[in-house]
PASEBA-1860 file (N, C-alpha, C; in nm, 3 decimals):
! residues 104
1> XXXXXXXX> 0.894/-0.105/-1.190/0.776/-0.034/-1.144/0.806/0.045/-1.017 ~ 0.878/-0.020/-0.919/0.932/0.045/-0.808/1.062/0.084/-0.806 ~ 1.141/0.137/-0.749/1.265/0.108/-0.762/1.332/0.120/-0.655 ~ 1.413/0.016/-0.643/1.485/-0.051/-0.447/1.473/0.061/-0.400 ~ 1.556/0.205/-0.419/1.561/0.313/-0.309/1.418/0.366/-0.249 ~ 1.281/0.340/-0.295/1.174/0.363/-0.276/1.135/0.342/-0.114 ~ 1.126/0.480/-0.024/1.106/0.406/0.121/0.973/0.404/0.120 ~ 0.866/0.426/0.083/0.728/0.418/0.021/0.703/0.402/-0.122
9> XXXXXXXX> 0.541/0.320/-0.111/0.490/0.340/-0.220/0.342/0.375/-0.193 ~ 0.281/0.479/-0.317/0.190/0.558/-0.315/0.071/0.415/-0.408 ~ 0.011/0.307/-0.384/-0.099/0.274/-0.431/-0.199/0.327/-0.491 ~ -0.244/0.411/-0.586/-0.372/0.480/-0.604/-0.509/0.433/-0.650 ~ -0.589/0.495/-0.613/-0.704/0.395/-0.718/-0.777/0.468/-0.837 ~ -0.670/0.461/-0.912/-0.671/0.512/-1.004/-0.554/0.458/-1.157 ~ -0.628/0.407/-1.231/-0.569/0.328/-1.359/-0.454/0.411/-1.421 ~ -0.422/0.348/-1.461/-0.318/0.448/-1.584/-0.374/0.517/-1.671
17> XXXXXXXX> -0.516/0.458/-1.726/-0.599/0.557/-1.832/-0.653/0.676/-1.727 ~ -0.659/0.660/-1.591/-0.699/0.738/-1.563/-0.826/0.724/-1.481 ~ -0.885/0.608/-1.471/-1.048/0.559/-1.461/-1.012/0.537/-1.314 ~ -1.121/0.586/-1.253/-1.181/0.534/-1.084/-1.151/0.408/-1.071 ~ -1.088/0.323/-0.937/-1.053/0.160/-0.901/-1.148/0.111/-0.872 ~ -1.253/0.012/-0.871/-1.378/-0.031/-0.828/-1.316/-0.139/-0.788 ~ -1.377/-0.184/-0.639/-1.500/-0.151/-0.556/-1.434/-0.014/-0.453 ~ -1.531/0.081/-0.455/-1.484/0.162/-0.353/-1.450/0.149/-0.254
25> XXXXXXXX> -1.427/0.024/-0.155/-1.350/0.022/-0.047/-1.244/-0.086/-0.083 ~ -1.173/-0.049/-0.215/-1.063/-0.121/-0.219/-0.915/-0.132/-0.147 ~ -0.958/0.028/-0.083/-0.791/0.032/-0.029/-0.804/-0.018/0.160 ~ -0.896/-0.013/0.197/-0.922/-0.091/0.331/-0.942/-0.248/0.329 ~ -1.026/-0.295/0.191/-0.950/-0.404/0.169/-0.859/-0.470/0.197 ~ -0.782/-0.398/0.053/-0.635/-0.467/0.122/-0.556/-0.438/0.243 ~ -0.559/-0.333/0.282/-0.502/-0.276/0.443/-0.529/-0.371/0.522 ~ -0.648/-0.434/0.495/-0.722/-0.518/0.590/-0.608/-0.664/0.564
33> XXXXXXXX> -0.618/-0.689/0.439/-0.526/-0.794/0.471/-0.446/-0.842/0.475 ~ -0.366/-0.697/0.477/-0.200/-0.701/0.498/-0.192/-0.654/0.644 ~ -0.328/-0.628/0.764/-0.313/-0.590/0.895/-0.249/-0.704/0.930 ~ -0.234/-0.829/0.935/-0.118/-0.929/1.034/0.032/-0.860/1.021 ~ 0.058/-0.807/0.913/0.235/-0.776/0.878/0.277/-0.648/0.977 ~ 0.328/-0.686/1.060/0.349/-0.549/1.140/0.487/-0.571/1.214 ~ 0.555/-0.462/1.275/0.637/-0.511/1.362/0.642/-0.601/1.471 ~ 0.713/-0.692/1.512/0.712/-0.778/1.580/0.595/-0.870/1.556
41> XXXXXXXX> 0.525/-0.925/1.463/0.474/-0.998/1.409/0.293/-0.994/1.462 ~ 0.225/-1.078/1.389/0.080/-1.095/1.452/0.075/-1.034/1.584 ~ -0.009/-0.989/1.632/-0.049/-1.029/1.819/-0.205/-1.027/1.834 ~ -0.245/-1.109/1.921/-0.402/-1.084/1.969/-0.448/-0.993/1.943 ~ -0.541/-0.942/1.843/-0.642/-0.857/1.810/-0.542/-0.780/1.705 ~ -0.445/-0.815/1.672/-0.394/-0.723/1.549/-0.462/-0.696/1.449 ~ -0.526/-0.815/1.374/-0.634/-0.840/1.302/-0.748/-0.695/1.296 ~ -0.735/-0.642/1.394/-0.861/-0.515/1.419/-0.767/-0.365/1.375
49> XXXXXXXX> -0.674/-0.406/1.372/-0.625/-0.262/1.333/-0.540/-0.253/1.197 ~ -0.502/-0.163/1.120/-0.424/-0.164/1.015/-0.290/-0.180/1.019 ~ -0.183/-0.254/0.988/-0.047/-0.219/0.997/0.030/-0.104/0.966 ~ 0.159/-0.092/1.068/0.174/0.076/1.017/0.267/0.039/0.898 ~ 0.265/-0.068/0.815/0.353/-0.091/0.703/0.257/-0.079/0.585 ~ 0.116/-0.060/0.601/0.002/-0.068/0.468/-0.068/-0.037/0.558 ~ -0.124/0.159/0.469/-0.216/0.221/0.573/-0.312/0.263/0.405 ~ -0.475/0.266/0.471/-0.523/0.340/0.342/-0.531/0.490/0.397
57> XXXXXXXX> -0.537/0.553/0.311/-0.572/0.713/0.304/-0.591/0.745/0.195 ~ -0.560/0.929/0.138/-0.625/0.981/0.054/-0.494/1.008/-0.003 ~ -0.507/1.058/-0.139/-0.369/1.165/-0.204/-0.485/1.273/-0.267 ~ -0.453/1.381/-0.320/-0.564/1.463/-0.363/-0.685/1.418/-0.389 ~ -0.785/1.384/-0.254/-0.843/1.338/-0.299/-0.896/1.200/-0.354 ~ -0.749/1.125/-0.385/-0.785/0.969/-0.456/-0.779/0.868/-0.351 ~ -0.795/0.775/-0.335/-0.747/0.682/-0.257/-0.693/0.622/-0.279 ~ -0.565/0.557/-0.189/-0.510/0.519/-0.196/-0.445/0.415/-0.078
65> XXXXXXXX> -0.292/0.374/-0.085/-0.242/0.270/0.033/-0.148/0.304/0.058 ~ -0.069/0.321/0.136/0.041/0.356/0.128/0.141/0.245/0.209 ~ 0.268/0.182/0.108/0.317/0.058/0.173/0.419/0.123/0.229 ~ 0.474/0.109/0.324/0.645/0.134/0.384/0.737/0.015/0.300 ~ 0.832/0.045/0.300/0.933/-0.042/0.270/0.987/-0.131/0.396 ~ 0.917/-0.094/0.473/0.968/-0.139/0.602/0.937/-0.307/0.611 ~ 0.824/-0.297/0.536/0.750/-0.445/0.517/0.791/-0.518/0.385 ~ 0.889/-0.468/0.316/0.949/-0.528/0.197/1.077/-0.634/0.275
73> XXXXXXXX> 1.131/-0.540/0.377/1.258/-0.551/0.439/1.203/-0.694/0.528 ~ 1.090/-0.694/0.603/1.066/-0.808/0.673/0.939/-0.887/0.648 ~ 0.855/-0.874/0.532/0.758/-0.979/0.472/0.791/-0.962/0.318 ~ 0.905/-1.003/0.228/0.897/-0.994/0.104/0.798/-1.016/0.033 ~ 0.761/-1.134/0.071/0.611/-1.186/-0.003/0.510/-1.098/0.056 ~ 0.479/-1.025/0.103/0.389/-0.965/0.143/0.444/-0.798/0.084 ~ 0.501/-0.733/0.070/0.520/-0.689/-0.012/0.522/-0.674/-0.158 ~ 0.543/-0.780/-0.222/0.565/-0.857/-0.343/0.361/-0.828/-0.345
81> XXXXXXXX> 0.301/-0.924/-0.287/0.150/-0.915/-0.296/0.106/-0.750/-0.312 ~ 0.115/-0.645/-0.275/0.092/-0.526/-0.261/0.142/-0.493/-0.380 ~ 0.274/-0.476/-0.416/0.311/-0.442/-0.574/0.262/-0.488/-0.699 ~ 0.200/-0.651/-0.665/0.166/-0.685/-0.774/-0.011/-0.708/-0.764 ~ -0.039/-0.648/-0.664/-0.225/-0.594/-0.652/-0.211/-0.480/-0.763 ~ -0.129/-0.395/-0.754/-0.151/-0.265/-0.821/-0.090/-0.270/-0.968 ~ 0.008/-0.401/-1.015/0.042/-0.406/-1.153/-0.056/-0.487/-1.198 ~ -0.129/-0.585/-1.140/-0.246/-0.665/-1.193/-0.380/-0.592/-1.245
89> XXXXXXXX> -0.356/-0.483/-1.156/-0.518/-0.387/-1.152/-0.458/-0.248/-1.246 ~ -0.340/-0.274/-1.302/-0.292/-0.123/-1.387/-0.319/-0.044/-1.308 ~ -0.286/-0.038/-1.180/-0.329/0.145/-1.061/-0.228/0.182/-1.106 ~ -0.182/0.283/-1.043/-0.067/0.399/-1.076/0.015/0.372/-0.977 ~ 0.098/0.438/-0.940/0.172/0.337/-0.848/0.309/0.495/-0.821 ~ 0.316/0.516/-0.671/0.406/0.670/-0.705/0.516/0.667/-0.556 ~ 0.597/0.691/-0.566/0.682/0.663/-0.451/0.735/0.733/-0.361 ~ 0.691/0.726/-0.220/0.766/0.809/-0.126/0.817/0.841/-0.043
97> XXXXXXXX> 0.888/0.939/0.002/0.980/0.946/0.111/1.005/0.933/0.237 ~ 0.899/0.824/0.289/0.919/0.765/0.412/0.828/0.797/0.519 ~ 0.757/0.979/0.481/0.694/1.085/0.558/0.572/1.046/0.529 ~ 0.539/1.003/0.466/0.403/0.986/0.389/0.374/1.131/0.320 ~ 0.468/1.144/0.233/0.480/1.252/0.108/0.520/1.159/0.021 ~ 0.404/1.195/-0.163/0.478/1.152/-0.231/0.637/1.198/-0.267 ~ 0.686/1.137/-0.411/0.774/1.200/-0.440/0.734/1.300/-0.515 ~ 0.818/1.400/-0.578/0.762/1.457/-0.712/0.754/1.406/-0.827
END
């Protein structure tokens, strides 16, 4: 689904058939509870902000998450959780170059 060289991944909320992800604030959701995974670990009030390893935003329009690989490299399992939110829920799933650009 991913593949190792992937320095991002593009989360969408959006199925493989194509259909809208419900509940509409799914991608702050999870942002929300992958905010502990960050560099240099937890700190006081981290909890309030998003990690810069799982951020939500938009792609044309869709929403989406966008994971770094950065957090594969130092929370596997927490990574692992993010990849397999989006194979459990059939999202689409698109990979990118580190910039927060997909790929083509």
């Amino acid at each position: 689904m991913v593949s190792n060289a992937a320095k991002e991944v593009f989360i969408l909320g959006l199925t493989r058939s194509g259909k809208t992800f419900r509940p509409s604030d799914w991608a702050e959701r999870l942002a929300g509870v992958m905010s502990q995974f960050r560099p240099g670990g937890p700190q006081p009030g981290s909890h309030l902000r998003y990690s810069p390893w799982c951020i939500p935003s938009s792609l044309d329009g869709i929403k989406c998450v966008i994971v770094n690989r950065e957090l594969r490299d130092a929370e596997p399992m927490a990574w692992d959780f993010c990849v397999n939110f989006a194979r459990d829920n059939d999202l689409q799933v698109r990979e990118g170059d580190g910039q927060g650009r997909p790929l083509a």
